[in-house]
Each structure stands twice: as C-alpha cells, then as structure tokens.
Kinemage of the C-alpha trace (Angstrom):
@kinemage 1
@onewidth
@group {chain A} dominant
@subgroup {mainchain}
@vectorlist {calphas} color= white
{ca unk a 1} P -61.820 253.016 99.333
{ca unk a 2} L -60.870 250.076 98.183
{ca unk a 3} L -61.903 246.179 99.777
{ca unk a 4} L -60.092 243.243 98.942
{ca unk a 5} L -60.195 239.404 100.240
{ca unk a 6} L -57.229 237.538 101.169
{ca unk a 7} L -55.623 235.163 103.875
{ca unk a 8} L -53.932 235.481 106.998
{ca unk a 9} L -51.786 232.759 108.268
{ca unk a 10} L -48.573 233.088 110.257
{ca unk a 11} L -47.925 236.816 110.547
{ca unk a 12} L -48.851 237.265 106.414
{ca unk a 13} L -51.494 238.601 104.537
{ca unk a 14} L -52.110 236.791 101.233
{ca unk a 15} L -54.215 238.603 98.618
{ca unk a 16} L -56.763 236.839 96.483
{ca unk a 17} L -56.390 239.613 93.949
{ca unk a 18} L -52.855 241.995 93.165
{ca unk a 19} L -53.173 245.561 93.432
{ca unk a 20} L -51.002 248.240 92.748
{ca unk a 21} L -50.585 251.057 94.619
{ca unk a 22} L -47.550 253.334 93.879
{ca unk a 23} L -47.941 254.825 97.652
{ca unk a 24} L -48.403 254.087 100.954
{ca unk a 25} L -51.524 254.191 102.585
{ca unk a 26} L -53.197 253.293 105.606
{ca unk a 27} L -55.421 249.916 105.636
{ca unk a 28} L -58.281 248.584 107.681
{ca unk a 29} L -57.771 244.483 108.419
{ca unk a 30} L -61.049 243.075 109.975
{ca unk a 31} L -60.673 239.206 110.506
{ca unk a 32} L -63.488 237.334 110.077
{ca unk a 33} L -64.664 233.867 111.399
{ca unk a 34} L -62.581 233.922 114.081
{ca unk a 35} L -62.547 232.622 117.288
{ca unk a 36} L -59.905 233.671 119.722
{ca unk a 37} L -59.443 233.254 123.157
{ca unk a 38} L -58.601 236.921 124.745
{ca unk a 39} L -56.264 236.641 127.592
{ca unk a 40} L -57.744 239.866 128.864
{ca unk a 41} L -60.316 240.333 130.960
{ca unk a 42} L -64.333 240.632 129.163
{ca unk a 43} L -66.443 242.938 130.510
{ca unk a 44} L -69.906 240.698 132.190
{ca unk a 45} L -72.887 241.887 133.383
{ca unk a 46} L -71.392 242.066 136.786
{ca unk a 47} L -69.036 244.698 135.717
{ca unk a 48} L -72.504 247.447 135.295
{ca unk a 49} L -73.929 248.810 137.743
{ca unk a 50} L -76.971 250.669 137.710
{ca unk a 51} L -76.287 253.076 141.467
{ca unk a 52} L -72.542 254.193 139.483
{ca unk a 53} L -74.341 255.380 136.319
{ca unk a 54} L -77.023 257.501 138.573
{ca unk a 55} L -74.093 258.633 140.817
{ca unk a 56} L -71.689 259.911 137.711
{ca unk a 57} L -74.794 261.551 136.060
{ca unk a 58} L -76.697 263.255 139.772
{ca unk a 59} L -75.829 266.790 137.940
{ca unk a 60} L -76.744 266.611 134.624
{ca unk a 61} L -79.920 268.422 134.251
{ca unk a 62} L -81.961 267.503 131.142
{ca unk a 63} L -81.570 264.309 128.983
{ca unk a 64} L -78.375 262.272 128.433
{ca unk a 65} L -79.595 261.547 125.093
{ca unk a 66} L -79.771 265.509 124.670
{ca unk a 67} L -76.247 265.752 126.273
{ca unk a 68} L -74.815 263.490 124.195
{ca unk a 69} L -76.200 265.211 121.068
{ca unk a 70} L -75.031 268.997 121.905
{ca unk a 71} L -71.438 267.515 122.837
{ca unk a 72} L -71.487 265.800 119.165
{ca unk a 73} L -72.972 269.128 117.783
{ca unk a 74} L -70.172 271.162 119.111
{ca unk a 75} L -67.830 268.705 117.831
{ca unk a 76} L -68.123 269.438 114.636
C-alpha cells in the first residue's frame, strides 16, 4: 500500500508527488478538512430507541457481545 498527498478541486485529483504505476489498481480517497453540508438526512439521537433494540433482540439467549463474536468466528 501505497499513501500519497495531493489536491482535489473541481472534479481532479492533483498529486503532490508522480507515481508510476504500469496497472490499474483500486484506490482509497479520504478527504480531509472538510466540511460539507449532506443533503441527506443525519441520524440524531431521536432516531434510537432503546424499547426497538430490546424488541429485535427478546430471543437471543446469552450475550450480544458473545453473538456478535461467534457470527465473526464463523465468518472466517
């Protein structure tokens, strides 16, 4: 893995650095410092609620944590 620096603006990323790469291959772009206005909807604290978690887990018998583990176990 490779991480380089560069500059969006417009629709175009702008290395700080060249590379060359004689394939393609898939890239992670994380933009930082950024503050953006989403048009969609954020999730609040009014969107939780503590009665729907108890209702969707009535049947499990044991520990979610424990659940959550085994289905991660089995996973693999």
């Amino acid at each position: 893995m490779v991480q380089l620096s560069g500059t969006y603006n417009n629709g175009n990323i702008t290395l700080d650095e060249p590379i060359n790469i004689d394939k393609s291959v898939k890239v992670l772009v994380t933009f930082m410092d950024i503050d953006v206005e989403s048009k969609e909807k954020r999730l609040t604290f009014d969107d939780f609620s503590f009665a729907k978690g108890r209702e969707i887990l009535k049947d499990l018998k044991g520990s979610l944590s424990d659940a959550v583990i085994e289905e991660r176990r089995s996973a693999i």
